[in-house]
C-alpha positions in Angstrom: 0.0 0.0 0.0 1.0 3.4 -1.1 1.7 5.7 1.9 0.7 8.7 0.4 1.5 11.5 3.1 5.5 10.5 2.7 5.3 10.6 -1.1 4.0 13.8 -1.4 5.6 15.2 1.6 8.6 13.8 -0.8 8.0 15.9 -3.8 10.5 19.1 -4.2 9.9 22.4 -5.5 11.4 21.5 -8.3 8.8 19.1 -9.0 5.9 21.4 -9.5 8.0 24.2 -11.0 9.8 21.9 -13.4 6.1 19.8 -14.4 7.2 17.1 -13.0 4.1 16.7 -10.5 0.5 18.4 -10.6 -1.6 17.4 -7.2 -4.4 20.3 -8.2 -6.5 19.1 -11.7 -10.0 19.5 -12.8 -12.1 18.0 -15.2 -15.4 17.8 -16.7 -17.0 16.1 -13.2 -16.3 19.2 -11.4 -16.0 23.0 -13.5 -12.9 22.0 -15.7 -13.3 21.4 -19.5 -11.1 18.8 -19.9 -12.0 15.0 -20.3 -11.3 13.1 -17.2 -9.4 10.2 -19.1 -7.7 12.3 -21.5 -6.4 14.4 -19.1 -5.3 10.8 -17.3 -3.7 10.0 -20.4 -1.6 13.1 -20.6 -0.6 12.8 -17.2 1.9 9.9 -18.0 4.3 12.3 -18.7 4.6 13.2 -15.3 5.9 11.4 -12.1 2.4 12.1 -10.3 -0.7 13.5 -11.3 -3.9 14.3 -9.0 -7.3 15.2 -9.9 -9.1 16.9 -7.4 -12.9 17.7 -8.8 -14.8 19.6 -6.5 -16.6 17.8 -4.1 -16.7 14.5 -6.0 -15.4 11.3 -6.9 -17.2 10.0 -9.6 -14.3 10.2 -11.8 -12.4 7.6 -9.8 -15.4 5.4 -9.1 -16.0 5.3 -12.5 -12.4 5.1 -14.6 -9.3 2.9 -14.2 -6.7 4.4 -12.2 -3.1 4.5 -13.2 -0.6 4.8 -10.4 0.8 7.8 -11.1 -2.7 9.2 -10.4 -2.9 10.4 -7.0 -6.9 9.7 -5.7 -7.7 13.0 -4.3 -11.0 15.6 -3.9 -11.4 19.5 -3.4 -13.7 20.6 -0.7 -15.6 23.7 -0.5 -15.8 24.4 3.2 -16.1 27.7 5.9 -13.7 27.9 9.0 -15.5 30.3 10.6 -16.0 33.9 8.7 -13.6 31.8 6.2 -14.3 30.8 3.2 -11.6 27.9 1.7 -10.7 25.1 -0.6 -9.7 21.8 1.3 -7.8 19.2 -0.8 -8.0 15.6 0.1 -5.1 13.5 -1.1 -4.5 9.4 -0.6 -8.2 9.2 0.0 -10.1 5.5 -0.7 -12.4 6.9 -3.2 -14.9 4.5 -1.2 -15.1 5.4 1.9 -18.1 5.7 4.3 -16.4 8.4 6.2 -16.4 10.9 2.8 -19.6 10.0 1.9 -21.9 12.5 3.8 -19.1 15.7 2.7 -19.6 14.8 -1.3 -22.2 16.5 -3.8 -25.4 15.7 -4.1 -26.2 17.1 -7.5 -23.8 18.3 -10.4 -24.7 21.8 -9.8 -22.6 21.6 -6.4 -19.3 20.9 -7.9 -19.2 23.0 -10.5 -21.1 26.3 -9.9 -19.1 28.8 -7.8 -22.7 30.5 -6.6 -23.9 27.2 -5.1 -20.4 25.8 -3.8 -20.3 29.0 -2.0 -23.3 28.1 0.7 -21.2 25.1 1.5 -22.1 23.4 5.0 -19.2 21.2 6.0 -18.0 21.1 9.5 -14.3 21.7 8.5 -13.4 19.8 12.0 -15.5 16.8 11.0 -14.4 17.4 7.2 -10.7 17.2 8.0 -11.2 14.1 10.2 -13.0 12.3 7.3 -10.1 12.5 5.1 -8.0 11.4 7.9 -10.8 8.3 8.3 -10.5 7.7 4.7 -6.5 7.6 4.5 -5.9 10.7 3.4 -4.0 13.7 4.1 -6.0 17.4 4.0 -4.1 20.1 2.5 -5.7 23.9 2.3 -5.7 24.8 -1.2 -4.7 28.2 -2.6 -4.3 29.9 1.0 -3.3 33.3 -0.2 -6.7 33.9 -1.4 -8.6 33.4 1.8 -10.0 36.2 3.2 -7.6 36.0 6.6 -6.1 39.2 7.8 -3.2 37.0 9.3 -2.1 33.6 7.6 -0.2 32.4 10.7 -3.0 32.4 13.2 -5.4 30.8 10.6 -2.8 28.0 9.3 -2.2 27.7 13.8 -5.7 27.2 14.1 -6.5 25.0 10.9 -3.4 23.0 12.5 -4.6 22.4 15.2 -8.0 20.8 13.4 -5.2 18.3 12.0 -4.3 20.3 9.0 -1.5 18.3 7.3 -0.7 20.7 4.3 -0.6 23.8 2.4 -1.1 24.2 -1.1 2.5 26.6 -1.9 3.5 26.6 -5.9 0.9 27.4 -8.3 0.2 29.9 -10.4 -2.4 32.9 -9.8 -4.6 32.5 -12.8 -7.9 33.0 -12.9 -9.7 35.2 -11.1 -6.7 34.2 -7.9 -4.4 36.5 -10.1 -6.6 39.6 -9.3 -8.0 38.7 -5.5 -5.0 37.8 -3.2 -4.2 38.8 0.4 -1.0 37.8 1.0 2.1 36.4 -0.5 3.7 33.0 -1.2 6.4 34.0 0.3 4.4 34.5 3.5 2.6 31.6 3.1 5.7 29.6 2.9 7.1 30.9 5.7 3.7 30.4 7.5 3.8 26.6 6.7 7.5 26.0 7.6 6.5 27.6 11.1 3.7 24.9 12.0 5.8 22.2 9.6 2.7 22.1 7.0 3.6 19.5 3.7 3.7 22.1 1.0 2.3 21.0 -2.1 1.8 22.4 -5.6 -0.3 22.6 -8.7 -2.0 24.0 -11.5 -5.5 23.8 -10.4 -6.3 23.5 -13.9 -9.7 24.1 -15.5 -8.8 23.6 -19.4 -8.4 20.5 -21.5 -4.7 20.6 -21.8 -2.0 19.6 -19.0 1.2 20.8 -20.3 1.5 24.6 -20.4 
């Protein structure tokens, strides 16, 4: 069995800069355009791949799985005032424990206006993934709307946070809205020894850039 926390806790900088890993994909199960087995396909390319739809798993429950595809999800969730993206990594796709956190209807993974009204406990959220065998890793953190990143990674740390989402790029509408810097974010993480992680958090149909 895979122990995926010590694989990806594995993965360098290098890694995501140089293409070489991808842990934030989506596809057409969530709001991404791209097929879920092509993008599969293109991903052999790389060492490791991970598609995270939003909310779901239907595109592992219902395709073959290479192993160089990390299983994984992205949550919508609050912390509070906080709205935030929690990635689930080394999750069984099958679990009972994930079961009552996933969507319902297509409309809650893929439009922003419903994902928004989200009700997950993230306390019972980030000890589902843990149930299920995975790790949970805040996605995107310099976007959430946190006047300091250190007490909110402290905090989401001691919920059992394992890992912050560090290198990726700020496309999409994360280029414009952004409260702090990676470089404070990275800092941040190192302080409360966080797995930093990295990806595209592609939405299109192609996984090279």
């Amino acid at each position: 069995m895979v122990n995926y926390k010590e694989l990806i806790r594995s993965f360098t900088e290098e890694d995501y800069k140089k293409h070489r890993v991808n842990l934030h994909i989506h596809t057409k199960y969530s709001d991404g355009k791209g097929d879920f087995n092509k993008i599969v396909q293109q991903g052999a390319s790389y060492k490791y791949i991970a598609i995270s739809d939003h909310n779901t798993v239907s595109g592992y429950l219902e395709n073959r799985i290479p192993d160089y595809v990390i299983p994984a999800v992205e949550f919508d969730v609050w912390c509070g005032p906080i709205f935030m993206h929690l990635l689930g990594y080394g999750i069984d796709v099958k679990s009972n424990a994930l079961k009552p956190f996933l969507a319902k209807t297509k409309r809650e993974t893929e439009l922003d206006i419903v994902r928004i009204f989200a009700k997950r406990d993230i306390k019972e959220l980030i000890s589902a993934i843990h149930e299920s065998g995975g790790i949970a890793v805040i996605a995107h953190p310099a976007c959430c709307w946190t006047l300091n990143i250190d007490k909110f990674f402290k905090k989401l740390k001691g919920y059992g946070l394992d890992g912050v989402e560090v290198y990726y790029p700020y496309e999409r509408h994360r280029g414009i809205i952004k409260f702090h810097t990676v470089n404070e974010v990275k800092k941040a993480a190192e302080r409360y020894e966080l797995i930093m992680t990295g990806g595209t958090d592609l939405h299109g149909e192609n996984l090279m850039p």
